[in-house]
N, C-alpha and C positions, 0 to 999 in steps of 0.2 A: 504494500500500500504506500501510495504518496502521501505526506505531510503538505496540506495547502492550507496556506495560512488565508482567510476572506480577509480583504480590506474594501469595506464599504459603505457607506454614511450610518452615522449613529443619529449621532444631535442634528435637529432640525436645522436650517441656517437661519442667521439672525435676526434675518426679518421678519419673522415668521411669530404671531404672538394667539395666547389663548387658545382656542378650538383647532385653529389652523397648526397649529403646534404639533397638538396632540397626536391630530392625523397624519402628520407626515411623522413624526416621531414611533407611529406606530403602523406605517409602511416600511419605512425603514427595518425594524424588527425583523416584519416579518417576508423583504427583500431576502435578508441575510439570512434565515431559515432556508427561503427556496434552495439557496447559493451552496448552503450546506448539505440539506436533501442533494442537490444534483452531482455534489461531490461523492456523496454515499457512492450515490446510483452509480460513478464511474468507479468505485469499486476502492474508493480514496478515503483519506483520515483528513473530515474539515478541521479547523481552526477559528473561532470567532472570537475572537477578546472581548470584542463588544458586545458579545450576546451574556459573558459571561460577568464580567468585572462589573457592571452596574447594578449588579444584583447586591453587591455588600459596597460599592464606592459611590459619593455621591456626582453624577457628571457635571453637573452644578459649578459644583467645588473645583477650580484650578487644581487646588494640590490633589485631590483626588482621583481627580480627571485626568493628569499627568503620570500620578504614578500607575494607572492604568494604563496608560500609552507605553509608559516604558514594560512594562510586565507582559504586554503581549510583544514589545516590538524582543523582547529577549525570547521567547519563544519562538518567535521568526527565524531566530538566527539556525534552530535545527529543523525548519521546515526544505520541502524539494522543490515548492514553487508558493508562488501568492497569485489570488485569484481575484482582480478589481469588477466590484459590481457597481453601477449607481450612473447617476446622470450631474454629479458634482465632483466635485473632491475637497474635502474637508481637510481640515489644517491637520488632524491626525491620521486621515490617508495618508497625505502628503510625507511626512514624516515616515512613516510604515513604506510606501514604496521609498522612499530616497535610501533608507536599511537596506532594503531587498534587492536596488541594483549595485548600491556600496557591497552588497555580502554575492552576486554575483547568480542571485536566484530567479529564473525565468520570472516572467509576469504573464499572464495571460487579462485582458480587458474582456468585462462582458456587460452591455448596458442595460437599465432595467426595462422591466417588460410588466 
């Protein structure tokens, strides 16, 4: 099995306030579920930090938010590829892919649907 680490939008972008928030906040999720289903289905071991660390960190919170970025971007480092989903790229994409071609790990791009 491959290691594919998702990087994909978590947090809404900033424009984005109350109800409208919540719905794309909560497309996003469940973008990232698909992304990881499809990785099952190729027979692969997904990676989502994002689906994971906001369960006990708050994203809210800079320092939390941060040291969440770093904790998945250290698990990248033993991933075989990273798999980008979404139709933006967030400041913690950004970051996550700049690791993944510094560390020399395919990318593969796939936008949402």
């Amino acid at each position: 099995m491959k290691r594919v680490f998702i990087c994909s939008p978590h947090r809404p972008p900033q424009n984005l306030r109350g109800h409208e928030w919540y719905v794309v906040a909560e497309y996003n999720v469940e973008f990232t579920r698909k992304l990881c289903k499809q990785v099952i289905d190729e027979g692969n071991a997904p990676f989502a930090a994002h689906l994971i660390y906001p369960q006990f960190l708050d994203d809210s919170c800079e320092v939390d938010r941060n040291a969440g970025i770093r904790a998945g971007i250290a698990f990248l480092s033993v991933c075989d590829e990273m798999l980008v989903g979404g139709d933006h790229i967030s400041g913690g994409m950004k970051q996550e892919i700049e690791t993944a071609e510094k560390l020399g790990i395919p990318i593969k791009y796939q936008e949402m649907k």
